[in-house]
C-alpha positions as CSV (number, residue, x, y, z in Angstrom):
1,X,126.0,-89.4,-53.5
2,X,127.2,-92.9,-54.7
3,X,130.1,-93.0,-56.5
4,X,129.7,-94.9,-60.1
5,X,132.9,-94.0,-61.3
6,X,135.0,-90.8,-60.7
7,X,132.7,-88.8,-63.3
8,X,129.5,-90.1,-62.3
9,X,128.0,-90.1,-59.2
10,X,124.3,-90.6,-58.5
11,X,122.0,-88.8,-56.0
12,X,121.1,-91.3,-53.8
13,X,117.0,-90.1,-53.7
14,X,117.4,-91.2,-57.4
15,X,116.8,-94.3,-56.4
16,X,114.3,-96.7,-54.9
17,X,113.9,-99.2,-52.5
18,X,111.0,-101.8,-51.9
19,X,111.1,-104.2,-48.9
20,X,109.6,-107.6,-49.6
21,X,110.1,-110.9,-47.5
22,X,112.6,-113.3,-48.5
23,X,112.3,-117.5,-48.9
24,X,114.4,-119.6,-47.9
25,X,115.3,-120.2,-44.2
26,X,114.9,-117.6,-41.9
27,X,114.2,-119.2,-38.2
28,X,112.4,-117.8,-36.2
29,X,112.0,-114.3,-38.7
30,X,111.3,-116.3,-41.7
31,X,108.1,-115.0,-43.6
32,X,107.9,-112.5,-41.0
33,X,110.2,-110.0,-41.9
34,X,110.6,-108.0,-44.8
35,X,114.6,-108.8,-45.9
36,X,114.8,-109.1,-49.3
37,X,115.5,-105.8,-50.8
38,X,114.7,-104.6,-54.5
39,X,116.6,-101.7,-55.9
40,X,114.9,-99.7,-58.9
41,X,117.1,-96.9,-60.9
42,X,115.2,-95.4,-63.8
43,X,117.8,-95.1,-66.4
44,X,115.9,-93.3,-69.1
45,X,115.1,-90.5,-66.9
46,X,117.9,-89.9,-64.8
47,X,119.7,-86.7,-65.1
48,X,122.9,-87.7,-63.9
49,X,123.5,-89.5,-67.0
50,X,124.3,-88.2,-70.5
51,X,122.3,-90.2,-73.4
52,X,125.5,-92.2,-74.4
53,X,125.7,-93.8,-71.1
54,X,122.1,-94.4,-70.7
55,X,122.4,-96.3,-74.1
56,X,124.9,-98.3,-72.8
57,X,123.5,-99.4,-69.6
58,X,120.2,-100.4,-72.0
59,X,122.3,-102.3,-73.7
60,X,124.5,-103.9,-71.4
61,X,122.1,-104.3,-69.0
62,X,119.0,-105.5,-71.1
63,X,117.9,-108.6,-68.7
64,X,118.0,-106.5,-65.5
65,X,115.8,-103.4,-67.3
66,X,112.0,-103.5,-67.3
67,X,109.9,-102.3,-70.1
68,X,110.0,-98.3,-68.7
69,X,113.3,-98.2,-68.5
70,X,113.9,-98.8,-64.6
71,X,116.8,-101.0,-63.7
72,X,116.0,-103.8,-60.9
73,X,118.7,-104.9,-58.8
74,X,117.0,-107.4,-55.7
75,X,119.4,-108.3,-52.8
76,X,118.6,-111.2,-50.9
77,X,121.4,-113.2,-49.8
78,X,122.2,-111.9,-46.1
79,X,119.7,-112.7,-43.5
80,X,118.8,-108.4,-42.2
81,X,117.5,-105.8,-44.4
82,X,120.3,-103.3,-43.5
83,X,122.9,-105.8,-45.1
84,X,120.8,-106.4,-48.1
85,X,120.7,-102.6,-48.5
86,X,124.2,-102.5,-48.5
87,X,124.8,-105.5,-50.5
88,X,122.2,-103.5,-53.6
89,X,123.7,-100.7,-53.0
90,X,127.0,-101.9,-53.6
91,X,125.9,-104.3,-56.6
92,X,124.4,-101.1,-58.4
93,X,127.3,-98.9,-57.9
């Protein structure tokens, strides 16, 4: 589970995870390997949130939700996937 706050935790298959190669420099890996991580929660339809909290994250959130409801978080300042992972991870809790 990842702990949002002490009453709400989310199941972690709840969320997903696309792999996409980042820009920037990179050596030897650069356009080679898939770094850049993008994190996708769909806030409308998850059941570990009550409606008043899914209104909230809407609204506080508005720039980082797509049109069906799916919040996007993309990590892409460390240089390996498994710290970018991490880095999302953290961001969205």
């Amino acid at each position: 589970m990842i702990r949002i706050t002490p009453d709400i935790s989310i199941d972690p298959n709840l969320i997903s995870m696309d792999f996409v190669r980042a820009s920037g420099p990179g050596g030897q890996n650069v356009n080679k390997v898939n770094t850049r991580v993008q994190l996708r929660f769909d806030v409308l339809q998850s059941p570990s949130l009550n409606q008043w909290q899914r209104e909230t994250l809407v609204n506080k959130l508005r720039n980082r939700i797509d049109k069906e409801g799916r919040l996007l978080i993309d990590a892409h300042s460390h240089r390996t996937q498994i710290d970018n992972r991490h880095d999302a991870v953290d961001r969205f809790a």
